[in-house]
Each structure stands twice: as structure tokens, then as C-alpha cells.
KELUM-490376 format. One record per residue: residue in one letter; y, z negated, x of N, C-alpha, C, O in turn. Coordinates in steps of 0.1 Angstrom, whole numbers, plus 2048, in hexadecimal, padded with zeros to 3 digits. Atoms other than C-alpha are relative to their C-alpha. Example, Ala and Ser with C-alpha at 12.3 -4.5 7.8 and 13.67 -1.06 7.14 Angstrom:
a7F48008097D37B287B80C80080980C7F9813s7F58007F77F57B988980B7F87F88167F77FD
REM end
This chain:
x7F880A8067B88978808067F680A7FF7F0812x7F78087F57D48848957FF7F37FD8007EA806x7FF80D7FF7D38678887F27F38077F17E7809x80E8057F87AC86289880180180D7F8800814x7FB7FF7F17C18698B98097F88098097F4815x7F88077F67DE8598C28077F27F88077F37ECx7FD80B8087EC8378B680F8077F48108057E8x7F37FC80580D8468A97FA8077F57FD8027EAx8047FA80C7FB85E8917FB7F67F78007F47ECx80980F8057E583F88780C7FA7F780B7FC7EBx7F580380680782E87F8048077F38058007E9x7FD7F780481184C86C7F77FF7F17F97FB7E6x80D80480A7F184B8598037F37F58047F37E9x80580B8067EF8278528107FE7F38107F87E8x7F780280C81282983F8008077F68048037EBx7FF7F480D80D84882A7EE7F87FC7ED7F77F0x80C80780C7E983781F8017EE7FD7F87EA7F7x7F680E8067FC80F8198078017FA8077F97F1x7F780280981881B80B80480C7F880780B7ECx7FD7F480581E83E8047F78057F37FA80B7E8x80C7F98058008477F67FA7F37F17F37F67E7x80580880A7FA8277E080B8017F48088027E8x7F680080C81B8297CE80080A7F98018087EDx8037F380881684C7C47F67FF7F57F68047EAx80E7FD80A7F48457B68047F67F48007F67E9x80480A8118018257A280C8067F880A8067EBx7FA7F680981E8387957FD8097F780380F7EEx8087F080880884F7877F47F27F17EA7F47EAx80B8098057F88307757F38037F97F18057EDx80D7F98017D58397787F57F27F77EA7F67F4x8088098067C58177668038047F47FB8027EBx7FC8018117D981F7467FC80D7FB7F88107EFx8027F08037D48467487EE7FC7FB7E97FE7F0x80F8028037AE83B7497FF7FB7F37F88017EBx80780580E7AC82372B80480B7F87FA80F7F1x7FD7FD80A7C083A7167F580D7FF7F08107F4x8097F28007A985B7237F47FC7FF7EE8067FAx80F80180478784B7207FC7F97F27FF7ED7F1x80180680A77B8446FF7F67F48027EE7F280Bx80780F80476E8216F07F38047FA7F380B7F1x80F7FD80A7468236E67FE7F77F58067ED7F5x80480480D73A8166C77FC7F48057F47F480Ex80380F7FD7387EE6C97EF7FE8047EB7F780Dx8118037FC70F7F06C97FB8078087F080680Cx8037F77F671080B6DF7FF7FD80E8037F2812x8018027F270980C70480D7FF80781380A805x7F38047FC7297FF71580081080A7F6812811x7F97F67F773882172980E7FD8098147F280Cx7F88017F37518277428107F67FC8167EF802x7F580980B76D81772C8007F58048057EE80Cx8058107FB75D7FA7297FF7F980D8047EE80Fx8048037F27507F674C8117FC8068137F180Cx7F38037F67787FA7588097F47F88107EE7FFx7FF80E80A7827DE73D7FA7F48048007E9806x80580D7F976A7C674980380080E8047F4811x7FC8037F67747CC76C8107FD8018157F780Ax7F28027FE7977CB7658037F17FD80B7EC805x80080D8017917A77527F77F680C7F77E980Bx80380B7FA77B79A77080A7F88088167F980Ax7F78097FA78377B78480380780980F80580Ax7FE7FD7F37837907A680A8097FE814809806x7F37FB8037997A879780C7F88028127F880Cx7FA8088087AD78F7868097F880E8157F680Dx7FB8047F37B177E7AC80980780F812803816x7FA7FC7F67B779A7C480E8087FA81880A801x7F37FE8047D07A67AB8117FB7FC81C7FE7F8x7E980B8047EB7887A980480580C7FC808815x7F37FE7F88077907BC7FF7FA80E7FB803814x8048097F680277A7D97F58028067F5802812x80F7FF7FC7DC7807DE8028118077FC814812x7FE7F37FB7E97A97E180B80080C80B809814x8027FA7F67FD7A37F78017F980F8057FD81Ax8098057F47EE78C80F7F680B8067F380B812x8097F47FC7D57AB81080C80780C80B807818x7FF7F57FA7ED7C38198087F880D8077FF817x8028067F67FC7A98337F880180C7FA805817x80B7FE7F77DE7A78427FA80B80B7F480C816x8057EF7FB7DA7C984680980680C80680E815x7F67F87F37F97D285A7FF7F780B7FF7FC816x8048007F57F27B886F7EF7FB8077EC7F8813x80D7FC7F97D07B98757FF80680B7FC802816x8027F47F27D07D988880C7FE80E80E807816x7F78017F77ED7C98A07F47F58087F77F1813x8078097F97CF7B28AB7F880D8087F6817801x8067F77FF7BB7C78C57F27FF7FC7ED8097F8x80D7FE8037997BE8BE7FE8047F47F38077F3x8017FE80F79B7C589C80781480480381E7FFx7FC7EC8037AB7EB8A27F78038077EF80A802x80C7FD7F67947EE8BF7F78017F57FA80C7F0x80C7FD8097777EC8A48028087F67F880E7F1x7FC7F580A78880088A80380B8048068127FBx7FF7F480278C81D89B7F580580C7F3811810x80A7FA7FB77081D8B07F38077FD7EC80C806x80C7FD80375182789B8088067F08127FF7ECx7FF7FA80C75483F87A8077F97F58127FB7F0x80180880A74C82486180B7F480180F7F17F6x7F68097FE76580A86C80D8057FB8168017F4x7EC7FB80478482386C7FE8067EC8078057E4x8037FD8117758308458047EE7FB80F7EB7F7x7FC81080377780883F80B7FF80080F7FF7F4x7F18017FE79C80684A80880B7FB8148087F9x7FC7F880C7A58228388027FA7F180C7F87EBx7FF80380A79A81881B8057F17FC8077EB7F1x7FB8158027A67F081F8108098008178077F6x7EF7FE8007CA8018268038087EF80C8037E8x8007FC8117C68158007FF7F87F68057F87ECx80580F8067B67F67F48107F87FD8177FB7F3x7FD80A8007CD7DC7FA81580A80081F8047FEx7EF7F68047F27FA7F87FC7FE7F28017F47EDx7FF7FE80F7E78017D47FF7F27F88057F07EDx80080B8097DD7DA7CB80E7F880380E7EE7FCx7FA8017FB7FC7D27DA80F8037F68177FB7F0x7F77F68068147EF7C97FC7FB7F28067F67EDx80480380D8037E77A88067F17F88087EE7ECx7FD81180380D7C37A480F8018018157FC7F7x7F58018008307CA7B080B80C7FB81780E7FAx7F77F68098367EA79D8048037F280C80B7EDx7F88088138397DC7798008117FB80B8157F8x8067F680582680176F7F77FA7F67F97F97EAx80B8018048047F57697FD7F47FA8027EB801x80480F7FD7F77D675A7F97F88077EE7F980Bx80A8067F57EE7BD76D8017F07FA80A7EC7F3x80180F8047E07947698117F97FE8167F57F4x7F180680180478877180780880880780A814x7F47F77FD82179F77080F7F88098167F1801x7F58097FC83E78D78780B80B7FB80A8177F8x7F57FC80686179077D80680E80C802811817x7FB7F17F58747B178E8087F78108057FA81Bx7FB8087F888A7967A37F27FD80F7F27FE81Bx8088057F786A7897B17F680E80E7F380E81Ax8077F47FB8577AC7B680B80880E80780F817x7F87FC7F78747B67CA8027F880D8057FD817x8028037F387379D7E37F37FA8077F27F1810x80D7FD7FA8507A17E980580C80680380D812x8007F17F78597C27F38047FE80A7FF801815x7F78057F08757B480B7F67F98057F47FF80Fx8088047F785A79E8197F78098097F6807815x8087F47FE8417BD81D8068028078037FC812x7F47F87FB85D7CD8298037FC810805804819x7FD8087F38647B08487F68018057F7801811x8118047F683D7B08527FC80F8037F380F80Bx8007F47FB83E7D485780780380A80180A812x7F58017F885D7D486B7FA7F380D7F77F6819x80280A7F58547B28807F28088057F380D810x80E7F97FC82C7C488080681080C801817815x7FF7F07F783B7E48918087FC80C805801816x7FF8037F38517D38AA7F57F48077F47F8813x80C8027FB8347BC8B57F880A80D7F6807818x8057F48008237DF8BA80680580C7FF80A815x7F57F57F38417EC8D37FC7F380D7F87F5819x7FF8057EF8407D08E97F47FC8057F37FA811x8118007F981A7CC8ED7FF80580A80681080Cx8067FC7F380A7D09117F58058017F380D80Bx80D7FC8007E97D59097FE80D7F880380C7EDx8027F880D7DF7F88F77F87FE7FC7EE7FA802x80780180D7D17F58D37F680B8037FA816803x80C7F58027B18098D67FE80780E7F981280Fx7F77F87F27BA8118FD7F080B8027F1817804x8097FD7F97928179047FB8107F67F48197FBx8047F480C78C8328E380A80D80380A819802x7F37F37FA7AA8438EE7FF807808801813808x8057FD7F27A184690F7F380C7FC7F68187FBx80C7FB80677E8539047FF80D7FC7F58147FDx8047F480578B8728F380880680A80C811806x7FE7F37F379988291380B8077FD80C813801x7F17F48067BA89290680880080A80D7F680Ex7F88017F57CD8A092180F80180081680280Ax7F28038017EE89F9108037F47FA80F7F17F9x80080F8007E887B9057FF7F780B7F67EF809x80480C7F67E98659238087F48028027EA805x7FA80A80380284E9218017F57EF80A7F37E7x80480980C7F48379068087F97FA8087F87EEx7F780880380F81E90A8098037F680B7FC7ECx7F27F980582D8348FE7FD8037F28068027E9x8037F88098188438E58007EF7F58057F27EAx80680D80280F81D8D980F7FF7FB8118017EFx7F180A8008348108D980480B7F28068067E6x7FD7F880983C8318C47FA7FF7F37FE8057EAx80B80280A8208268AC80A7F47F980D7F47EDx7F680B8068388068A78088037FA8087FE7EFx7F47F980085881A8A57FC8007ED7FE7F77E5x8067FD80884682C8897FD7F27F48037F37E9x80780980883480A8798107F87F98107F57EDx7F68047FF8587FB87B8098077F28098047E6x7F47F28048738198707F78057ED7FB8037E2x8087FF80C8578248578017F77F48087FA7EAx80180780A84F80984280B7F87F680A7F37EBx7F28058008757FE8458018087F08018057E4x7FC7F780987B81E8347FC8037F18028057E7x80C7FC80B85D82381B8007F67F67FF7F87EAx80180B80D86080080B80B7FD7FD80A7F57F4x7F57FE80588580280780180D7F880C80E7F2x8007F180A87F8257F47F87FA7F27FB7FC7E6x80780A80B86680D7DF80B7F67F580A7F57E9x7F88078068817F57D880B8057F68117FF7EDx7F87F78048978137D07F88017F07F87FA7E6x80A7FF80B88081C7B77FF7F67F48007F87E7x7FD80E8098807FA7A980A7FD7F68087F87EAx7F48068028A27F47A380880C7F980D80A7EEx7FB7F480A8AE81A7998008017F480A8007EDx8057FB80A89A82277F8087F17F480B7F47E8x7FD80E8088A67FD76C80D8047FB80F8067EFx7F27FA8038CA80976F8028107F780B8137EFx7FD7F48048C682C7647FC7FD7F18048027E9x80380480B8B181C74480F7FD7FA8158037F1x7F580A8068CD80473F80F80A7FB8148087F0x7F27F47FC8EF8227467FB8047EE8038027E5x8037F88058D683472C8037F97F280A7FF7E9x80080780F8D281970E8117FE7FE8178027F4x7F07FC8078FC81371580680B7FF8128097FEx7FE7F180790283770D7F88007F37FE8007E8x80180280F8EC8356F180A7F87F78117FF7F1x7FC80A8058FB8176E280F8037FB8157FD7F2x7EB7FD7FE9248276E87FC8077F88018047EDx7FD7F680A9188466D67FC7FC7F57FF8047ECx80880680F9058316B780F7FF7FD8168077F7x7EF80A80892981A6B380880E7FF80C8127F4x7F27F280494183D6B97FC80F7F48038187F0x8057F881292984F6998067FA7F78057FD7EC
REM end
């Protein structure tokens, strides 16, 4: 697996499980698919899996990491976290740290995506105006996060890298800067495909109800 080798794959990685991979899943809206596929038990009955994702979905901690703001201060956090070295240094040096950072980058894409994709319900739905320039914000901290990235002197993880001996990896730097390029170009791309997404589907509704509407009046 490349992306446990060189920063650029890493890069590669961390956008297809932030953004790629979160949008897909909430598109698919898996909270609603669930209530409607798991049945309700009998009021005196032993609360089941139904229940259990009902009361999680009404707790406070839900209820917090899912406003809009709180998701995506997360995923903020996340892109630039790993521009800090000590913090990538520890995530990609031991097993359990890079499984951690995996799963915070799925975490905090999907609570993120969910809030601003007006699919799923969530505590507070923001208007489409607003969810859209959250995206454009996303959108800037990915872009500023990836040039950051290029002009760094220090390599992110230089000593773990070093460690696995690759003799067509040796210039770290290049590989590093290209990890930016990537974090940069990428996310540019990926959250303007999101916004696409956004904004499409509204118009093609809208095209659709005024063609209905012309052919009702011309019956």
C-alpha cells in the first residue's frame, strides 16, 4: 500500500478518504436507509438496533459534532493537522496512530458532507446559500493547506520514510512538495465537483417542474 510509503500517495489517500469517499457514502444516505430497513420493536420490548440509532441520533454529542460549524472545524483540523510535523510524525509512525487518522479523516469527511449535503437529516439544516460557502471555505483551507505543504523545508515524517529503505524513494523533498501539488489541485477540484453537485441537481428539478407546469397550461 503506497500511501504507507511516500507522502504524495498519503496525499492521494487522505483526499479520496475526506472527501471522496465521504460524499459517496452520504449520497447513499445510509442513516435513512437504516431507519426505514430496521424494524421498530414493541414499546415493552427490549429496545434493538432501531432504537439504539434513534437515541444516538437524538444525543447531545451527536446533536454537537453535527451542527455545521462543529463538522467543519473537525475537518479543518484535519487537513491541517498533518501539515504540523509532530503530529504526522506520530501518525504515521506506529500502526495504531495511522488506523486513528484514517478513521478521524472518514469521521470528520462524512460529518462534514452530511451537514452540507441537505440528503440526510440533521439537528440544523443550513440554507443551500450557506452550505455552499462552507464548501468555498473547505475549499480555501485545502488549497492554502497544500501550498503550505510545497514550501515546507522540513520533511513531514522525514525519519519513517527514511526507515523503510526504498531505493527509488530518496528524494523526500520533491516527493513532499508533490504531496502539496496533490493536497492543493485535488481538493480544489473534488470540492468544486461537490458544489457542482449542489447547484445542478436544483436547476435540473426546477427546468423539470417548468416543463411540467407549460405542458399542464398547453392541455
Amino acid at each position: 500500500m503506497y500511501m504507507a510509503a511516500t507522502f504524495s500517495m498519503h496525499a492521494v489517500a487522505q483526499l479520496m478518504l475526506t472527501i471522496v469517499v465521504p460524499v459517496l457514502l452520504v449520497q447513499g444516505a445510509p442513516v435513512t436507509l437504516a431507519l426505514k430497513a430496521l424494524q421498530a420493536v414493541d414499546p415493552n420490548g427490549v429496545p434493538g438496533p432501531r432504537e439504539w440509532l434513534v437515541s444516538a441520533l437524538n444525543s447531545s454529542l451527536l446533536r454537537f459534532i453535527a451542527h455545521p460549524w462543529t463538522a467543519l472545524t473537525l475537518l479543518v483540523v484535519g487537513v491541517y493537522g498533518l501539515c504540523l510535523k509532530v503530529v504526522f510524525d506520530a501518525a504515521v509512525s506506529e500502526h495504531a496512530s495511522h488506523m486513528l487518522m484514517i478513521g478521524y479523516f472518514l469521521l470528520s469527511g462524512a460529518l462534514f458532507f452530511t451537514a452540507v449535503g441537505g440528503v440526510e437529516p440533521v439537528p440544523r439544516l443550513m440554507p443551500k446559500r450557506g452550505r455552499i460557502a462552507m464548501l468555498l471555505f473547505a475549499l480555501s483551507q485545502f488549497v492554502i493547506a497544500g501550498v503550505v505543504v510545497m514550501n515546507m523545508r522540513e520533511v513531514l515524517g522525514g525519519a519513517f520514510y527514511r526507515s523503510l529503505k526504498l531505493s527509488w524513494h530518496a528524494d523526500l523533498l520533491s516527493d513532499q512538495r508533490l504531496g502539496g501539488q496533490v493536497i492543493a489541485a485535488g481538493g480544489l477540484v473534488a470540492v468544486m465537483a461537490v458544489i457542482a453537485v449542489q447547484i445542478v441537481p436544483r436547476r435540473r428539478s426546477t427546468a423539470i417542474e417548468q416543463m411540467t407546469t407549460t405542458a399542464s397550461l398547453g392541455s
